[in-house]
N, C-alpha and C positions, 0 to 999 in steps of 0.2 A: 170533739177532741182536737180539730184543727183551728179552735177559738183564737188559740193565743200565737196563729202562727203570723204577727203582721208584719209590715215592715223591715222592723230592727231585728226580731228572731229570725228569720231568716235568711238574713245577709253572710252569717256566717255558714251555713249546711256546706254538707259533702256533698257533690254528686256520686252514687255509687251506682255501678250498672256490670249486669251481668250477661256476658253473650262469648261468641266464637269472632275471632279473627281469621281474613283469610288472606291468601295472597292472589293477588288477581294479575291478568297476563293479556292486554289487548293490542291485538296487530296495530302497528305503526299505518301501514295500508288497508284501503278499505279492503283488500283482496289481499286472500293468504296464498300460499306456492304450496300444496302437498307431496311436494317430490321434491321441494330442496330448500336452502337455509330461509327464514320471515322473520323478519324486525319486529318485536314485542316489548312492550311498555310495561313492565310490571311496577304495581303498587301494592300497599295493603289495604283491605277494607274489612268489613266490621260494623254494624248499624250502632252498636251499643258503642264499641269504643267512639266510631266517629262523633256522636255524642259527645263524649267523657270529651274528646280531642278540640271538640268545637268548644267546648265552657270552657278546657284550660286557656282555649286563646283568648278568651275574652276576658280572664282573671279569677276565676272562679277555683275553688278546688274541686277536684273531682279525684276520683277512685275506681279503675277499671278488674274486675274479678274474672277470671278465666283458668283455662288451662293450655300451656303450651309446650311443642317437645324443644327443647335443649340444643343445641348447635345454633345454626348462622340465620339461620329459617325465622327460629322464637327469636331470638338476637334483633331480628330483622322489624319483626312488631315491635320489640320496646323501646328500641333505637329509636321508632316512627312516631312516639304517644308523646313527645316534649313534655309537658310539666305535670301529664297523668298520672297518679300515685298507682303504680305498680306492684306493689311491696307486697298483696295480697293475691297474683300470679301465679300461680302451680305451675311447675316448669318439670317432665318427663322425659327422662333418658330414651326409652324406646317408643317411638312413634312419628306420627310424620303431622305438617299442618294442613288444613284444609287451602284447597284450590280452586278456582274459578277461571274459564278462558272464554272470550267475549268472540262469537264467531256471529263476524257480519255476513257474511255471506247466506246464513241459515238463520239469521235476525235474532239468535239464542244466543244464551249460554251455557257452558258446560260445565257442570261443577262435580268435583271429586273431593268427597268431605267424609264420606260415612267410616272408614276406618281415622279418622285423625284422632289426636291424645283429644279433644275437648268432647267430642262426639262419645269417645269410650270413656272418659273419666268415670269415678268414683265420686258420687255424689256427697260421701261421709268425706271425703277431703276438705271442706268447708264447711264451720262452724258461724251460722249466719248470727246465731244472738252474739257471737263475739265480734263479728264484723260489723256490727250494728251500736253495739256499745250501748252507747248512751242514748240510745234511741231515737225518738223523733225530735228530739232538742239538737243534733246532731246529722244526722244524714235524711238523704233525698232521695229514694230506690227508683230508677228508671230499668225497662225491660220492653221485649218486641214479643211478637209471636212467631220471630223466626226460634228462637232458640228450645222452645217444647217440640217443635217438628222436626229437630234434628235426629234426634235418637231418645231412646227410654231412659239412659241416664241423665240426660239435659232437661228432659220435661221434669223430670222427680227433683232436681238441683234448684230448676226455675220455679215449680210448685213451693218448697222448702222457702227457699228466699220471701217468695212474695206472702208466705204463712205468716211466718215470721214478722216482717215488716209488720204486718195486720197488728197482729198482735201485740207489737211495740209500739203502735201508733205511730211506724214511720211513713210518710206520705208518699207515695207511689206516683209511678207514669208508666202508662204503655201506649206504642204506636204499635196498631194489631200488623200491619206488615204481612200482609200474608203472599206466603210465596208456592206456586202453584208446581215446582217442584216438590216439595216437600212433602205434601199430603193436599186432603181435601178441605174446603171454608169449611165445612159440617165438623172434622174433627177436631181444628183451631178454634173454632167457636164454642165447642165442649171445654176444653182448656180453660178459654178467657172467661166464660159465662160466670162461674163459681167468685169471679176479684170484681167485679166490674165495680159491688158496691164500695171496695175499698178503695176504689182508683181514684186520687183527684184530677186526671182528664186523660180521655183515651183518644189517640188521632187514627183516622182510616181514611184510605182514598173514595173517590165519588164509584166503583166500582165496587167493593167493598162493602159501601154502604148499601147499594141497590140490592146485591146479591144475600147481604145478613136480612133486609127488609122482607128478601121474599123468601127467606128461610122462617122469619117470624111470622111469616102471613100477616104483615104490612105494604097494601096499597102503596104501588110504588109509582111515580110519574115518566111518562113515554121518554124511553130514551136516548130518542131524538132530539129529544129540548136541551136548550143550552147548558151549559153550567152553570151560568148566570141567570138562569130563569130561577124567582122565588117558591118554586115547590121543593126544590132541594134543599130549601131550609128548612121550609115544612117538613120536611120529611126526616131532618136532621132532629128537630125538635120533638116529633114523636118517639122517635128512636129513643133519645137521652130521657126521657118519661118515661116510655117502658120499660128502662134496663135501669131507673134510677139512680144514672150516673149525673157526678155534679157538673162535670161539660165534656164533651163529644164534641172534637176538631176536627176538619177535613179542609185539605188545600187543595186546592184549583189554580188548575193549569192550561192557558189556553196558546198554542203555537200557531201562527201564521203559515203563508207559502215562502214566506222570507227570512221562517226560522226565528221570528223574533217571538219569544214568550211572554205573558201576561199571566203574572201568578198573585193570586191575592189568598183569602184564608176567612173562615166562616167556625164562630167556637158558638154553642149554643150549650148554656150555663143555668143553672136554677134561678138564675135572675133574670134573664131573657137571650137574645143574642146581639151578637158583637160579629162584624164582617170590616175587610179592609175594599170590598167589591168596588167602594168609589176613589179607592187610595190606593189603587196597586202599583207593582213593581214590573217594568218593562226592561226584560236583558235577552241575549243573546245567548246561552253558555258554552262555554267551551267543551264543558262534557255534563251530559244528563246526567250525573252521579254527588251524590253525599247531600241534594237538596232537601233531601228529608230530613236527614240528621241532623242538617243545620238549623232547620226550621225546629226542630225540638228540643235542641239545644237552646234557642233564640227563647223560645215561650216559655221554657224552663229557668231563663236569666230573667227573664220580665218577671216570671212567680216570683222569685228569692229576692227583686229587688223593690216591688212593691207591695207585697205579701198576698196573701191568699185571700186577703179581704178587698183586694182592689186590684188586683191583677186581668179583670174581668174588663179589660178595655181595646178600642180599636188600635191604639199605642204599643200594645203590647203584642197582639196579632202585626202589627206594622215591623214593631221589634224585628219577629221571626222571620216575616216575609223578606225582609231585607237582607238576616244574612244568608236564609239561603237560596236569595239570587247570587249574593258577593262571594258566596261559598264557591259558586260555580264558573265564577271567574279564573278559577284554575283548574287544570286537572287532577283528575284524584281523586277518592272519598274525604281525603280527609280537609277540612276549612283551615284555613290560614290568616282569617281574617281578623285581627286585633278589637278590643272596644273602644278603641279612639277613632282607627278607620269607620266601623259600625257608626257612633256617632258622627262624627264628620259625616258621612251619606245623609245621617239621619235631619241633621240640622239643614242641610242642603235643600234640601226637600221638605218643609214644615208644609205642612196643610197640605199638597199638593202631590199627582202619582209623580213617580220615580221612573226616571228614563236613565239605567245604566249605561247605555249606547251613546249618550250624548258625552260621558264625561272620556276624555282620552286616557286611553290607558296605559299610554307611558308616562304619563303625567300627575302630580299630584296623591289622589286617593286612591287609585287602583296601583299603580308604579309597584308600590313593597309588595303586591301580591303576585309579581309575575313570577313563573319559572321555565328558569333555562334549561331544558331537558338533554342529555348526552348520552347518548346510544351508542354501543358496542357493537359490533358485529355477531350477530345469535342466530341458534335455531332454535324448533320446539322443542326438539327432546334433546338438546345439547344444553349448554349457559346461556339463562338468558339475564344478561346485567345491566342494571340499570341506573345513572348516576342524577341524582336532579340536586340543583343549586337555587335556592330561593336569595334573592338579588332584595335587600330591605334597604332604599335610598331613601325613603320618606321620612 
C-alpha cells in the first residue's frame, strides 16, 4: 500500500504527531539552595512536539494534536511551536500543565504530570478520521511510547490514532522512548507489540534494545562490548525479522573524558542495513536534550524527500545524525536549526566525519543558532521567568 509513496508524493505530507507538552525548570547552578531563592531556566519540552518543531524549521508542514489548560502556561507552548499548525489543540478552562524539574544533585528528575488537562483528557475530544482526512496521500502519523504510559485516557487516544492511521493507510513512526518513570518495558512493549507491523520504522536506544531482546528470549551480546562492535547489528537485524518491521533504528552515542560526543546511527531495513559508524558526527553539546527528536525529525525529512523507495541510505541516517548534533548546539528541547544551516554543514563535510568543534561558533553556520539567555531574579515556588533572544545574523 506504500508503492506509490516515492519521491514527488511525498514532498507535500503533513507531519502529524500526538503527545503532551511539558514545561521544564533546570537550575541555572549545578547546585540548588533548599532554604532560599535558585536561578531556574525554564523551557518547553515535548518529544512529539519537538518533532513537529524540528520539520517546521527545516520547511516542512507539520501538525501538532494535544491537550492544554488556557491561561499563560498553554499560551506559553503555542507561543514556542513557530510555524506548527496548532489549530487542532484542545485547550481547557480548568486544569493545570504537566511539569518537570531537572535536579542535579540527585542525577534525576522530577516530574509532576499525572493530574494535567492532557493526562485527564477525554479521548472522544478527537476525531482521528477527520484529522486524517485524506489519508495517506496527505499526512505522516508520528508517536513515542511516552504518551500510552501516561495515563488510561492517553493510551486509549494514542491506540485510536494509530488504529486509524492503519486503516487509512497513513504511514506511521514511533521512537518507543521508553521512560522508566512511567511504568515497566514489559507493559510498553504490550502497547507497541500489536503496531509494529504497521509502523514504517521504529527507533530505540542500545539499552532498549538489549532489554526487549531478553524479553523475547533473544541471545543478546556481553554488555561490555562496544557500541561499535558488529553484534549489535546482529542483534538489530534479528530483532527487525522477528517483529517484521520494515526498519528498526537505533542511535549511538559515544562521550569521551573531554565531553566530546561521537554519535552516528545504524537502520536495519528489509533490504539489509545502512550505518553512518564510519561517517559520524563529533560535537560538544550544550545540553543533552531534544537529540532525539532531532534525529527523528532528520530521517523523517530524508523519507518525505527521497521517498520510501530510496530513503534506505547512509545519506539519509547522515541527514539525521547531523541535526541532531546541530540541534544541540543550543539549549532547550526544541531545534532551531534551519535547512540551509543543515545543508551548509552537510556540503562542508561530503564523504568525510563531522567535527562540530572545529567550526567557530560565533561565526558563520552556527552564529544564527546562539541564544542569549536573561534571567530574572526567581525562586521555586515563587516566579520563575524566563526571557531568551535567538540573535539570526547569518
Amino acid at each position: 500500500q506504500f508503492a506509490f509513496m516515492d519521491r514527488n508524493s511525498l514532498q507535500d505530507f503533513t507531519l502529524l504527531s500526538f503527545g503532551e507538552a511539558m514545561i521544564r525548570y533546570k537550575p541555572v547552578e549545578s547546585k540548588t539552595c533548599n532554604t532560599g531563592p535558585s536561578l531556574f531556566m525554564r523551557s518547553v519540552a515535548g518529544d512529539e512536539l519537538n518533532v513537529c518543531v524540528a520539520q517546521a524549521m527545516l520547511g516542512r508542514k507539520t501538525q501538532w494534536v494535544s491537550v492544554l489548560p488556557s491561561g499563560p502556561m498553554g499560551q506559553l507552548v503555542l507561543d514556542s511551536a513557530g510555524a506548527v499548525d496548532m489549530s487542532h489543540v484542545v485547550t481547557e478552562k480548568n486544569g493545570d500543565i504537566g511539569t518537570f524539574t531537572v535536579l542535579p544533585e540527585l542525577k534525576t528528575v522530577h516530574y509532576q504530570r499525572r493530574n494535567s488537562v492532557f493526562a485527564q483528557h477525554d479521548p472522544n475530544i478527537f476525531n482521528w478520521s477527520e484529522l486524517f482526512k485524506n489519508g495517506s496521500r496527505k499526512h505522516w502519523l508520528h508517536v513515542t511510547g511516552i504518551t500510552p504510559m501516561i495515563s488510561t485516557p492517553t493510551l486509549e487516544t494514542w491506540n485510536r490514532a494509530l488504529n486509524e492511521a492503519h486503516r487509512l493507510g497513513v504511514p506511521t513512526s514511533l521512537d518507543f522512548n521508553h521512560r522508566k518513570q512511567l511504568g515497566s518495558l514489559q507493559q510498553l512493549w504490550d502497547y507497541v507489540k500489536p503496531h509494529l507491523c504497521h509502523l514504517q520504522v521504529m527507533v530505540v536506544s542500545l539499552t532498549t534494545l538489549q532489554e526487549l531482546a531478553e524479553q523475547e528470549g533473544v541471545p543478546t551480546p556481553d554488555v561490555s562490548l562496544p557500541e561499535s562492535d558488529p553484534q549489535w547489528v546482529q542483534l538489530m537485524q534479528t530483532l527487525r525479522s522477528q517483529w517484521k518491521l520494515r526498519r528498526l533504528a537505533c542511535c549511538f552515542k559515544v562521550v569521551n573524558i573531554t565531553e566530546l560526543q561521537t554519535r552516528w546511527s545504524v537502520m536495519c531495513t528489509e533490504r539489509g542495513v545502512v550505518s553512518t559508524h564510519a561517517l559520524p558526527v563529533l560535537h560538544r553539546p550544550v545540553e543533552a536534550l531534544g537529540g532525539g527528536s532531532a534525529w527523528m525529525a532528520g530521517i523523517l525529512d530524508a523519507f518525505m524527500t527521497e521517498g520510501l523507495d530510496n530513503c534506505d541510505t547512509v545519506s539519509s541516517l547522515r541527514h539525521a545524525d547531523l541535526l541532531a548534533a546541530l540541534c544541540q548546539e543550543t539549549a532547550g528541547d526544541h531545534s532551531s536549526v534551519t535547512q540551509k544551516q543543515l545543508e551548509q554543514v552537510e556540503n562542508s563535510f561530503t564523504g568525510q566525519a563531522v567535527d562540530l568543534t572545529s567550526l567557530p561558533r560565533k561565526e558563520d553556520l552556527l552564529v544564527s543558532m546562539h541564544w542569549y539567555m536573561e534571567f530574572s531574579a526567581t525562586t521555586v515556588h515563587d516566579k520563575i521567568c524566563c526571557r531568551s533572544k535567538e540573535h539570526l545574523t547569518a
